[in-house]
PDB file of N, CA, C and O in Angstrom:
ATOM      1  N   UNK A   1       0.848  -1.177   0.000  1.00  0.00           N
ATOM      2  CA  UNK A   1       0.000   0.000   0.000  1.00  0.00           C
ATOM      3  C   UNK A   1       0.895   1.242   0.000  1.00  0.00           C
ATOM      4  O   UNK A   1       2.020   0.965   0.413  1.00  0.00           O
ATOM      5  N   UNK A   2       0.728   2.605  -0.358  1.00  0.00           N
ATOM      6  CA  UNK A   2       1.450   3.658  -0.517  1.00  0.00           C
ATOM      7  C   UNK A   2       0.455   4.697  -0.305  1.00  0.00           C
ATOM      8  O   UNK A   2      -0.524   4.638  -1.048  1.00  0.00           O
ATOM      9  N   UNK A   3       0.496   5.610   0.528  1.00  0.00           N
ATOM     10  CA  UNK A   3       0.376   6.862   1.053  1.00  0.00           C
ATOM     11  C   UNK A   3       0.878   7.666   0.748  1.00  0.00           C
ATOM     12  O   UNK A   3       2.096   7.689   0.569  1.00  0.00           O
ATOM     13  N   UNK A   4      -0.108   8.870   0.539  1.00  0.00           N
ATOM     14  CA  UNK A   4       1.114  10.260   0.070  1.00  0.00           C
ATOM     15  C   UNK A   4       1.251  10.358  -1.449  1.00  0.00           C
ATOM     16  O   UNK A   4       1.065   9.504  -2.316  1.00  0.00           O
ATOM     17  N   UNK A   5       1.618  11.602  -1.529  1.00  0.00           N
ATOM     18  CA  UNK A   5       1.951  12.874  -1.018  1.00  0.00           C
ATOM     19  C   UNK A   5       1.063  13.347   0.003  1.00  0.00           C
ATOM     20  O   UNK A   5      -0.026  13.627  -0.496  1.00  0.00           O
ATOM     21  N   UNK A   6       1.117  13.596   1.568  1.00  0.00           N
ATOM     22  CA  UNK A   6      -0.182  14.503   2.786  1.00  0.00           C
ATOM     23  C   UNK A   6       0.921  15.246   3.446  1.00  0.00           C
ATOM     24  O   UNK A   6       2.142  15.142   3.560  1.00  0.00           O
ATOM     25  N   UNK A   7      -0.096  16.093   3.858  1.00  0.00           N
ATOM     26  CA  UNK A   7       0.593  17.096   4.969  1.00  0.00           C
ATOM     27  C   UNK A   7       0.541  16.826   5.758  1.00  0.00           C
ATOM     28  O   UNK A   7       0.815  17.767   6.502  1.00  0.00           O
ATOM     29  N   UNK A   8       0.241  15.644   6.486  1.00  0.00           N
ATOM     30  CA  UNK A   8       0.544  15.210   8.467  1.00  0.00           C
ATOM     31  C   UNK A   8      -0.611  13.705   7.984  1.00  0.00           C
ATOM     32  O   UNK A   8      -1.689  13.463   7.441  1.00  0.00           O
ATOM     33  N   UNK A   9       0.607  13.010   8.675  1.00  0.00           N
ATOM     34  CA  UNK A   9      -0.038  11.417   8.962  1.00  0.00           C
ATOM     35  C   UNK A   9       0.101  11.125  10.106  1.00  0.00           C
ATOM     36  O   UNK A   9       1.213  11.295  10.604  1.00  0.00           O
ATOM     37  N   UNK A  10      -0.939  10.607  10.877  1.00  0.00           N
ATOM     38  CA  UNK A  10      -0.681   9.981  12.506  1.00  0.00           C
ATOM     39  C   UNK A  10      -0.540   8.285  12.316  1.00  0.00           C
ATOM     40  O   UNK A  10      -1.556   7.679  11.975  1.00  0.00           O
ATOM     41  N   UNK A  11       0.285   7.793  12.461  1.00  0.00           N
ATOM     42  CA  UNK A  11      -0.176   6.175  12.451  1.00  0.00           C
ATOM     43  C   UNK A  11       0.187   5.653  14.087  1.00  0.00           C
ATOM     44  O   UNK A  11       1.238   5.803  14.710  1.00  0.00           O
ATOM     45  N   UNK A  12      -0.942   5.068  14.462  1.00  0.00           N
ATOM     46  CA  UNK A  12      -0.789   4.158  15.735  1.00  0.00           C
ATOM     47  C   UNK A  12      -2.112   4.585  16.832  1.00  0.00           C
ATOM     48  O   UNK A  12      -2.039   4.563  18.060  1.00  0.00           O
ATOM     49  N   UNK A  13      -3.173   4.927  16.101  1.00  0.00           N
ATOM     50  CA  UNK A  13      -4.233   5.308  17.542  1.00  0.00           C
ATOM     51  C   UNK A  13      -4.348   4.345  18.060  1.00  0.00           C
ATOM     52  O   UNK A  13      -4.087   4.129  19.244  1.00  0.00           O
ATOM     53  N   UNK A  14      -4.915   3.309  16.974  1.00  0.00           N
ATOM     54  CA  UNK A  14      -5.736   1.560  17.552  1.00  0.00           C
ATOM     55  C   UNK A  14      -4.420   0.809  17.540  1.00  0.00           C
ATOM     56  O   UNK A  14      -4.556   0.145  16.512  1.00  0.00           O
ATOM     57  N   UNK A  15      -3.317   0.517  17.999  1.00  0.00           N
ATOM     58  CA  UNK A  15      -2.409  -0.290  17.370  1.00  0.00           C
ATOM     59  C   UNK A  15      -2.097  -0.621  16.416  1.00  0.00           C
ATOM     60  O   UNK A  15      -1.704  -1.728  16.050  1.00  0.00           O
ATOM     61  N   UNK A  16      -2.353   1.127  15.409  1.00  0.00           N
ATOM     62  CA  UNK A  16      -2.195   1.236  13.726  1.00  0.00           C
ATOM     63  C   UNK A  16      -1.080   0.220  13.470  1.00  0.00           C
ATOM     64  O   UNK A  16      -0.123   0.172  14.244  1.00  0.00           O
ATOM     65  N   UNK A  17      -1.181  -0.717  12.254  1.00  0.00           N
ATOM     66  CA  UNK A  17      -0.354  -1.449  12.080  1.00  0.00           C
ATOM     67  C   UNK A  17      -0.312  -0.855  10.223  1.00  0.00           C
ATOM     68  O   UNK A  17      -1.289  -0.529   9.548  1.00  0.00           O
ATOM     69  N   UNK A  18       0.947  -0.875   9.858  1.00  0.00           N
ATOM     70  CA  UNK A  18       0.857  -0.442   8.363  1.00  0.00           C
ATOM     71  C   UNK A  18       1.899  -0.747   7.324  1.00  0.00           C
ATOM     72  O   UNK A  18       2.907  -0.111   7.632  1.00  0.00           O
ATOM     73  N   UNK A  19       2.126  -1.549   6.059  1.00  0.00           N
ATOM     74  CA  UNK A  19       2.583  -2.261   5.239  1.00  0.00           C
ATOM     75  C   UNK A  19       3.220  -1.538   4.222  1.00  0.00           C
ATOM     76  O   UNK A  19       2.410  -1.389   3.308  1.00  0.00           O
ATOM     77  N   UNK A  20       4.524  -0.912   3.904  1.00  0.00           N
ATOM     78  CA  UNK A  20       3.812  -0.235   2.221  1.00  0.00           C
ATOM     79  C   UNK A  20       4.783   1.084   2.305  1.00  0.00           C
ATOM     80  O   UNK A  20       5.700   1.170   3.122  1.00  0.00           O
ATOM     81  N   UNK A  21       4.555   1.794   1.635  1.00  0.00           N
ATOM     82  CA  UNK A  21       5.355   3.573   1.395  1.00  0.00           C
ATOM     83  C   UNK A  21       4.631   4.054   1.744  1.00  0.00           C
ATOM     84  O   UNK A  21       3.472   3.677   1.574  1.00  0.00           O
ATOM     85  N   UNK A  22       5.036   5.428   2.593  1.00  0.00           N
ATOM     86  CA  UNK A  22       4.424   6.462   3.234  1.00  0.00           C
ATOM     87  C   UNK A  22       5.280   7.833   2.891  1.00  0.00           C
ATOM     88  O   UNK A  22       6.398   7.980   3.383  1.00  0.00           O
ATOM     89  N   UNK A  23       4.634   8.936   1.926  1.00  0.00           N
ATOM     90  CA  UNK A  23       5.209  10.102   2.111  1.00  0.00           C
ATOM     91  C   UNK A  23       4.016  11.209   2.363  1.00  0.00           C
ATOM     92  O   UNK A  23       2.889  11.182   1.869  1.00  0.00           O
ATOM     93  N   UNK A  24       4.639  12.327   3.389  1.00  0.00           N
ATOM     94  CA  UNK A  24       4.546  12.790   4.339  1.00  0.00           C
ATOM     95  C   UNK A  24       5.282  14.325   4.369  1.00  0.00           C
ATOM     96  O   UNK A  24       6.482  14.422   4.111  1.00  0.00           O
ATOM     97  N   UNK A  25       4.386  15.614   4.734  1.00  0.00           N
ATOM     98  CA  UNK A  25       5.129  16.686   4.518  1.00  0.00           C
ATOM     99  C   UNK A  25       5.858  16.296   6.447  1.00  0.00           C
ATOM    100  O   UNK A  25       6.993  16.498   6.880  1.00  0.00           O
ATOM    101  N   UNK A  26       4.459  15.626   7.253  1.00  0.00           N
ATOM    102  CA  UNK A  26       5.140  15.754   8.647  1.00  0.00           C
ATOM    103  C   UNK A  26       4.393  14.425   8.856  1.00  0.00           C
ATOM    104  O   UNK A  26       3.349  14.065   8.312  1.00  0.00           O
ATOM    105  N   UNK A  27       5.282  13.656   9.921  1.00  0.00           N
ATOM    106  CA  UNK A  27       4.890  12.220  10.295  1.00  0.00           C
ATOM    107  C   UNK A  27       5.066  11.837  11.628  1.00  0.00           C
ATOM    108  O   UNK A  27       6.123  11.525  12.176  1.00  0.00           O
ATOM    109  N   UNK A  28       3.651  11.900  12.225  1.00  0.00           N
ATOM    110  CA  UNK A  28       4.073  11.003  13.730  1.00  0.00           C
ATOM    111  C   UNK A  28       3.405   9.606  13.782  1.00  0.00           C
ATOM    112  O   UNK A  28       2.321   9.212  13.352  1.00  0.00           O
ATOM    113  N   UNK A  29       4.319   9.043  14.390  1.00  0.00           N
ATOM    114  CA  UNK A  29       4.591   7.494  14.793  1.00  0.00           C
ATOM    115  C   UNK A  29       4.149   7.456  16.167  1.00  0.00           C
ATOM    116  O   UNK A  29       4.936   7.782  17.055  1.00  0.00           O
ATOM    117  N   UNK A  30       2.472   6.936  16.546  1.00  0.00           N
ATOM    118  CA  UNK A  30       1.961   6.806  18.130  1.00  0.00           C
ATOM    119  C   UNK A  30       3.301   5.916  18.659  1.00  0.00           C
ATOM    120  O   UNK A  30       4.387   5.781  18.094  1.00  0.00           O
ATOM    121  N   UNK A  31       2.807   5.327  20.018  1.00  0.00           N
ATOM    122  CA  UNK A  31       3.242   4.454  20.815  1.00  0.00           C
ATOM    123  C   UNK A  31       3.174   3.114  20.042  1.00  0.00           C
ATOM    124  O   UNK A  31       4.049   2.305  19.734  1.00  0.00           O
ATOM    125  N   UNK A  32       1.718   3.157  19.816  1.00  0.00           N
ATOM    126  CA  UNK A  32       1.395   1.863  19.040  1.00  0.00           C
ATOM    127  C   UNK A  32       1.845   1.487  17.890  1.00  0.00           C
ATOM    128  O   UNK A  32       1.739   0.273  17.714  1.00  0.00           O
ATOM    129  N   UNK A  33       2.337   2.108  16.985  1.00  0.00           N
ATOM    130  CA  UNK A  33       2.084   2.307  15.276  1.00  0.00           C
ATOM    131  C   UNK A  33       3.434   0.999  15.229  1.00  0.00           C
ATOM    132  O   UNK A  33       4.617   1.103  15.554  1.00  0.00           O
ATOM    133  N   UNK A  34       2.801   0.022  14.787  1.00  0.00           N
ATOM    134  CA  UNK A  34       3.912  -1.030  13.989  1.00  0.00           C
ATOM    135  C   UNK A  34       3.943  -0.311  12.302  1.00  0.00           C
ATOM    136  O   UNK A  34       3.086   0.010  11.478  1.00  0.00           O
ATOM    137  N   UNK A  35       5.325  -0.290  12.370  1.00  0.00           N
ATOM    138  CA  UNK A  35       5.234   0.340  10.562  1.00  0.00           C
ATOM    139  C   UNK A  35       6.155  -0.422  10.064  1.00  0.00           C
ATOM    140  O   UNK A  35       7.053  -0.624  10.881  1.00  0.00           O
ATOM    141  N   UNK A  36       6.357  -1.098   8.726  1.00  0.00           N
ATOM    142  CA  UNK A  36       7.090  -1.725   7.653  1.00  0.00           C
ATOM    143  C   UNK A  36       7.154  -1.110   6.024  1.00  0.00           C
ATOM    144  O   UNK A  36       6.280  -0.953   5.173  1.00  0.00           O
ATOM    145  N   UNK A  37       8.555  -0.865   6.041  1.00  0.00           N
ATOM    146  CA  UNK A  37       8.136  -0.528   4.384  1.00  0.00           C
ATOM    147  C   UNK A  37       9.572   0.834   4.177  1.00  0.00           C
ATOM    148  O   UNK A  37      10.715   0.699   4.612  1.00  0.00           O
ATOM    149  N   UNK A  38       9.113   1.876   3.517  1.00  0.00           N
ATOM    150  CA  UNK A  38       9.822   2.832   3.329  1.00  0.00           C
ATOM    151  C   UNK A  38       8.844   4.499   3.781  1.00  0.00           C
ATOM    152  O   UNK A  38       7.686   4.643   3.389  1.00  0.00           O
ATOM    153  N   UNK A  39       9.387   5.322   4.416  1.00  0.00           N
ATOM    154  CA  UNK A  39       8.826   6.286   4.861  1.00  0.00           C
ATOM    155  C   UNK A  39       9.851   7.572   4.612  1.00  0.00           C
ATOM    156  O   UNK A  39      11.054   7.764   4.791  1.00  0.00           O
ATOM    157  N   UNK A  40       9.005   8.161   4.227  1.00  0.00           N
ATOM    158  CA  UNK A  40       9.603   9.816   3.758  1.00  0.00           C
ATOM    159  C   UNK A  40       8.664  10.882   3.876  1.00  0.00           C
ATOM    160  O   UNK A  40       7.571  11.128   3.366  1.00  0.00           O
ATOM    161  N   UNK A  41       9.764  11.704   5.083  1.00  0.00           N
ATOM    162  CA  UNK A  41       9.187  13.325   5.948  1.00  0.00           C
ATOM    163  C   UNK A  41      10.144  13.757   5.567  1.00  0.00           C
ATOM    164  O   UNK A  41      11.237  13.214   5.411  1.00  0.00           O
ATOM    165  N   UNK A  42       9.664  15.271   5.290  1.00  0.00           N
ATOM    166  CA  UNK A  42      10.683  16.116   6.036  1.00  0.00           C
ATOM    167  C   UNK A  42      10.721  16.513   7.132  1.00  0.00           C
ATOM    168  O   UNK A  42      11.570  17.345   7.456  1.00  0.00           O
ATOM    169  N   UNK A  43       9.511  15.869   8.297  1.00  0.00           N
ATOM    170  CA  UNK A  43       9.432  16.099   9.702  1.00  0.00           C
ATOM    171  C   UNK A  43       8.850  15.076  10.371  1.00  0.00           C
ATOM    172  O   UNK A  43       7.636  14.874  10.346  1.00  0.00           O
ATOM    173  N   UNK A  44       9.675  14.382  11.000  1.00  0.00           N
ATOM    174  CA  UNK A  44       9.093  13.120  11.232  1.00  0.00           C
ATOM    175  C   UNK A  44       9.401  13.292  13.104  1.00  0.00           C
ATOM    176  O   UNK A  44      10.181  14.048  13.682  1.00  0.00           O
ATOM    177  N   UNK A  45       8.200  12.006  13.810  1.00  0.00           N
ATOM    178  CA  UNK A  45       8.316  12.488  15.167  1.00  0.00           C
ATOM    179  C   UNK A  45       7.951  11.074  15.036  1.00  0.00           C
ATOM    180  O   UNK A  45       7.274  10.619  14.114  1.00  0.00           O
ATOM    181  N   UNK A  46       8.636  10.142  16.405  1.00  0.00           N
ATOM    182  CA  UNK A  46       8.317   8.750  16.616  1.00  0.00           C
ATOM    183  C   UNK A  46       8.189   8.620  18.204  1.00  0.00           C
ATOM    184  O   UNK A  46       9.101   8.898  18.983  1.00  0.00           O
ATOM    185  N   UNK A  47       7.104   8.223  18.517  1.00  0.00           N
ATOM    186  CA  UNK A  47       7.078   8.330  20.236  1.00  0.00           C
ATOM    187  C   UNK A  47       8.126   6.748  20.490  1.00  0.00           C
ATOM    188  O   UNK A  47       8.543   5.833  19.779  1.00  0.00           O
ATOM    189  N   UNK A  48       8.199   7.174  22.038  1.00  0.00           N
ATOM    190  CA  UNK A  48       8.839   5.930  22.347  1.00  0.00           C
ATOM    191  C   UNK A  48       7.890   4.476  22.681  1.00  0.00           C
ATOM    192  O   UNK A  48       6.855   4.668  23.318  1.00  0.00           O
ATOM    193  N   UNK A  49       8.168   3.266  22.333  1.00  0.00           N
ATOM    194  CA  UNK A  49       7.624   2.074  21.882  1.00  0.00           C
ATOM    195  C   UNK A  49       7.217   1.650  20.564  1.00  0.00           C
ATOM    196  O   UNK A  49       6.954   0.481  20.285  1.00  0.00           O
ATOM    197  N   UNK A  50       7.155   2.901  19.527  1.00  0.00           N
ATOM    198  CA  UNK A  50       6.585   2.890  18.047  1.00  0.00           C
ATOM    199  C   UNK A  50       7.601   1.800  17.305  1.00  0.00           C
ATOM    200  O   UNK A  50       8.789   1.648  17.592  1.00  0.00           O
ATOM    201  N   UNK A  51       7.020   1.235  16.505  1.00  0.00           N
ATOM    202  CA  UNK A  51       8.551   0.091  15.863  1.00  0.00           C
ATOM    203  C   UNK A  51       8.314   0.416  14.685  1.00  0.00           C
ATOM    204  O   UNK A  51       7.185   0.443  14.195  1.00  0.00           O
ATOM    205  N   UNK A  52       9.411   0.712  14.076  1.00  0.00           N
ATOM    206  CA  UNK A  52       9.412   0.655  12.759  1.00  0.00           C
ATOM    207  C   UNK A  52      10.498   0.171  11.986  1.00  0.00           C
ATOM    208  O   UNK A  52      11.582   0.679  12.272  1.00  0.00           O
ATOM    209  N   UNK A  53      10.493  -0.817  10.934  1.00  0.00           N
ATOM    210  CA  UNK A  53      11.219  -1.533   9.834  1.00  0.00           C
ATOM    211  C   UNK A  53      11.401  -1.094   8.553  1.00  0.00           C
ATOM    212  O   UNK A  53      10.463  -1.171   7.760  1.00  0.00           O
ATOM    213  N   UNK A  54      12.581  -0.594   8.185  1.00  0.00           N
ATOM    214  CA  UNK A  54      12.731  -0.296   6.257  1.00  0.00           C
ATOM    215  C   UNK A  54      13.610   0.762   6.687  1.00  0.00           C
ATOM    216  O   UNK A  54      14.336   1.115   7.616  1.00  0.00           O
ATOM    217  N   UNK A  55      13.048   1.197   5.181  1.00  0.00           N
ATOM    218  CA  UNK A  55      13.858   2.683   4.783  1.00  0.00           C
ATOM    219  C   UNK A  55      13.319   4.168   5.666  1.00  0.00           C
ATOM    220  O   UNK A  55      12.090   4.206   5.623  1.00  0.00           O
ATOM    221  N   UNK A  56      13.757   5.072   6.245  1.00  0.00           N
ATOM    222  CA  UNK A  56      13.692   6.355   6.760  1.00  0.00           C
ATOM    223  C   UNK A  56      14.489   7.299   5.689  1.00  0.00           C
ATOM    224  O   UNK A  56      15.569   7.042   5.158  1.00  0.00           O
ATOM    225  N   UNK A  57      13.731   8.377   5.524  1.00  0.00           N
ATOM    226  CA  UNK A  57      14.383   9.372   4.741  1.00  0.00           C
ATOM    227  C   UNK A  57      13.217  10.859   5.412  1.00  0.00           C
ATOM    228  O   UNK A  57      12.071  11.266   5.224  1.00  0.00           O
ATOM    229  N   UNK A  58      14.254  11.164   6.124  1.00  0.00           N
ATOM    230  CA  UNK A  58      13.512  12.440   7.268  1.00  0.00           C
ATOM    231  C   UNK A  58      14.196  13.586   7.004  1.00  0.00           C
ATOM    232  O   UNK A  58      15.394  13.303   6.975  1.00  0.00           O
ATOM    233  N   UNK A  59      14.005  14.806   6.786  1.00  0.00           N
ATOM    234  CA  UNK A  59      14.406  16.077   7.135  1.00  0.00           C
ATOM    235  C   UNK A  59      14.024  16.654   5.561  1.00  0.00           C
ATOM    236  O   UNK A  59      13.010  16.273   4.976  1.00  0.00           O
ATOM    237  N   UNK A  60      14.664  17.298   5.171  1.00  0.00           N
ATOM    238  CA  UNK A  60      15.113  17.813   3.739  1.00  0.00           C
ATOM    239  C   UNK A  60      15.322  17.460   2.795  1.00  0.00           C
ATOM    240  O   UNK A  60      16.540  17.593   2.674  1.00  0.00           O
ATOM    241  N   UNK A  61      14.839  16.951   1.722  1.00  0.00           N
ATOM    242  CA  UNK A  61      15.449  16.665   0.288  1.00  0.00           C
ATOM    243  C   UNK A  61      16.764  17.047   0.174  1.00  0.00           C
ATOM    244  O   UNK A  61      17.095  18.182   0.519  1.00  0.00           O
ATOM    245  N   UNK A  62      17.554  16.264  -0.259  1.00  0.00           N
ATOM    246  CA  UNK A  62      18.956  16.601  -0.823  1.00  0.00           C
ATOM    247  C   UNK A  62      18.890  16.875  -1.886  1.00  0.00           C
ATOM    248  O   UNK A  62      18.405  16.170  -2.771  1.00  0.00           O
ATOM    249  N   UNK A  63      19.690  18.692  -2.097  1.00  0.00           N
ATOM    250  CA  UNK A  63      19.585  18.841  -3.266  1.00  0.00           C
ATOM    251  C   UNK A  63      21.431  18.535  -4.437  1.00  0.00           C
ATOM    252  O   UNK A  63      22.563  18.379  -3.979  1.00  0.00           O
ATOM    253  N   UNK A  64      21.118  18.553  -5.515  1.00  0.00           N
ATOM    254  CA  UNK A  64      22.286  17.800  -6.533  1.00  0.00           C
ATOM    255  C   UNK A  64      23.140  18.869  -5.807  1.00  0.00           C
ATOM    256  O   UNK A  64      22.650  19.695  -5.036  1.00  0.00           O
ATOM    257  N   UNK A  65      24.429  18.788  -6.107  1.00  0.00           N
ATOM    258  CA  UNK A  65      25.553  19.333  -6.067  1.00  0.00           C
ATOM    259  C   UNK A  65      25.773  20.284  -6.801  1.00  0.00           C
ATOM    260  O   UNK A  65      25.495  20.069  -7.981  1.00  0.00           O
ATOM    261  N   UNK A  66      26.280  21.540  -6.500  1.00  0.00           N
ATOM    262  CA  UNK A  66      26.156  22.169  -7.873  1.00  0.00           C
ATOM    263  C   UNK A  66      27.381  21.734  -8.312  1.00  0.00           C
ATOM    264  O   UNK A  66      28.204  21.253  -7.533  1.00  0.00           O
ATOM    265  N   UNK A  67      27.671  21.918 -10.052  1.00  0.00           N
ATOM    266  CA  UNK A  67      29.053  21.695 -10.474  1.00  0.00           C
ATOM    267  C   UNK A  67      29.935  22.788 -10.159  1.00  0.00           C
ATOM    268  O   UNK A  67      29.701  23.993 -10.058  1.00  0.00           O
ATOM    269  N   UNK A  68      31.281  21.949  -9.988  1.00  0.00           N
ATOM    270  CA  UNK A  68      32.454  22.824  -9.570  1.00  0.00           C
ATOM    271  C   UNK A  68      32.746  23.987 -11.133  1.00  0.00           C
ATOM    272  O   UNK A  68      32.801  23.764 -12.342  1.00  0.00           O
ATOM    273  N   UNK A  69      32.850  25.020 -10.426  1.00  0.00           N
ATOM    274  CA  UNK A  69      33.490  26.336 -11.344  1.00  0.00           C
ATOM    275  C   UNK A  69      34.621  26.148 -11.907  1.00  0.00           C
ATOM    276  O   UNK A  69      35.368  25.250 -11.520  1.00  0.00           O
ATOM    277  N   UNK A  70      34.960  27.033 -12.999  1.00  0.00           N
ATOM    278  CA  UNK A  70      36.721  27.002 -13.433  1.00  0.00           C
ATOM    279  C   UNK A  70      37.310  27.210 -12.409  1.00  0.00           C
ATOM    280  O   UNK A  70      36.788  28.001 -11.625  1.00  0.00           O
ATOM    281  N   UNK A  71      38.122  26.814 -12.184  1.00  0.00           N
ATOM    282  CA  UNK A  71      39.590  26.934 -11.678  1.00  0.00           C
ATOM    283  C   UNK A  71      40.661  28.051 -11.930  1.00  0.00           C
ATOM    284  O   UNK A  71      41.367  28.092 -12.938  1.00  0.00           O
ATOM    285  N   UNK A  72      40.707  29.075 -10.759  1.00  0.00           N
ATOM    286  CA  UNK A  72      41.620  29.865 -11.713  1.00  0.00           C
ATOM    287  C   UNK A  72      43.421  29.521 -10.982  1.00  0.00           C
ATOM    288  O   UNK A  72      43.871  29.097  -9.918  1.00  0.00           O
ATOM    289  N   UNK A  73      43.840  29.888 -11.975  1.00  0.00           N
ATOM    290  CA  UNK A  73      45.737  29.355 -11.341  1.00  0.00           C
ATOM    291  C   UNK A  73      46.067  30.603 -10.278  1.00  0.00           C
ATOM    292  O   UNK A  73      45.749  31.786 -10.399  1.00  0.00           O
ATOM    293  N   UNK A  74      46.728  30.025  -9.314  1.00  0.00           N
ATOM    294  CA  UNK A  74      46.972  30.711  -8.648  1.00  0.00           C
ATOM    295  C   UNK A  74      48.316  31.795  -8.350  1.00  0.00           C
ATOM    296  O   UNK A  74      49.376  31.404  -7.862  1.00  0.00           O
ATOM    297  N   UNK A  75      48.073  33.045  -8.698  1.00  0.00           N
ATOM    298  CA  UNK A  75      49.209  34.104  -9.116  1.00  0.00           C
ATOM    299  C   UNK A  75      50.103  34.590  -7.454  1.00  0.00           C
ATOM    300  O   UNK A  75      49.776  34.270  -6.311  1.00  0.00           O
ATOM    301  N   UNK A  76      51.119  35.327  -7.852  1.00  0.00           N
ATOM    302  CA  UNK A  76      51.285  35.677  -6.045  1.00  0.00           C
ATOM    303  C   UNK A  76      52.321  34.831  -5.545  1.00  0.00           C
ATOM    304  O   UNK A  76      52.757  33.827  -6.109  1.00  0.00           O
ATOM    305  N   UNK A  77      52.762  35.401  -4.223  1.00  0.00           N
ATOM    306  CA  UNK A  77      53.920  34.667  -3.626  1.00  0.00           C
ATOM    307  C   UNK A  77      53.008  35.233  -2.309  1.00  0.00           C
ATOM    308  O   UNK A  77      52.348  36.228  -2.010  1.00  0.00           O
ATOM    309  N   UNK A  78      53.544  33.523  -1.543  1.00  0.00           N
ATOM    310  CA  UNK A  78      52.699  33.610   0.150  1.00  0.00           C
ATOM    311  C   UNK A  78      53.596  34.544   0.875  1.00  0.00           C
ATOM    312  O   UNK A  78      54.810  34.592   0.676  1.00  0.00           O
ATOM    313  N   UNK A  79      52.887  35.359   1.808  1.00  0.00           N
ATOM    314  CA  UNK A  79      53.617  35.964   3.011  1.00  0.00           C
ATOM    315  C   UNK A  79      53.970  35.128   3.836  1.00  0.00           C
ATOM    316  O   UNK A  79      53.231  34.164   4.034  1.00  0.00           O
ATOM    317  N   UNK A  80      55.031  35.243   4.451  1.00  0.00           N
ATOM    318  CA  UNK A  80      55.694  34.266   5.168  1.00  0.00           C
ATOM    319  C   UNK A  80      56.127  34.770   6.871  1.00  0.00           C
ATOM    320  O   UNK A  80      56.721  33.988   7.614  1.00  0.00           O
TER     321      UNK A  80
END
């Protein structure tokens, strides 16, 4: 099962149990919430006892690298 794109998921009121991908602008994990699978926040909150199995990808998107600039040679004599 796959969830998402939402702006706030709660899993675990009833002993939410849940299978599958979950993306998430913000994500809390009850006490209860058994979770399996892959999950992606950029704000994720997990109480303590919550279990969860797989992939986590929490905070910020990584963005590409930008490419490195020319190079310029370096002119000059160091002070010493």
């Amino acid at each position: 099962m796959t969830i998402g794109p939402v702006q706030l998921l709660v899993v675990g009121f009833a002993g939410g149990e849940f299978k599958g991908e979950i993306k998430a602008d913000r994500l809390l994990l009850l006490e209860k919430a058994r979770v399996s699978g892959t999950l992606e926040a950029r704000a994720m909150s997990v109480r303590e006892g919550a279990q969860v199995n797989g992939a986590v990808n929490a905070g910020e998107p990584r963005r590409a690298a930008a490419a490195p600039g020319p190079q310029r040679a370096a002119t000059g004599a160091l002070a010493g």
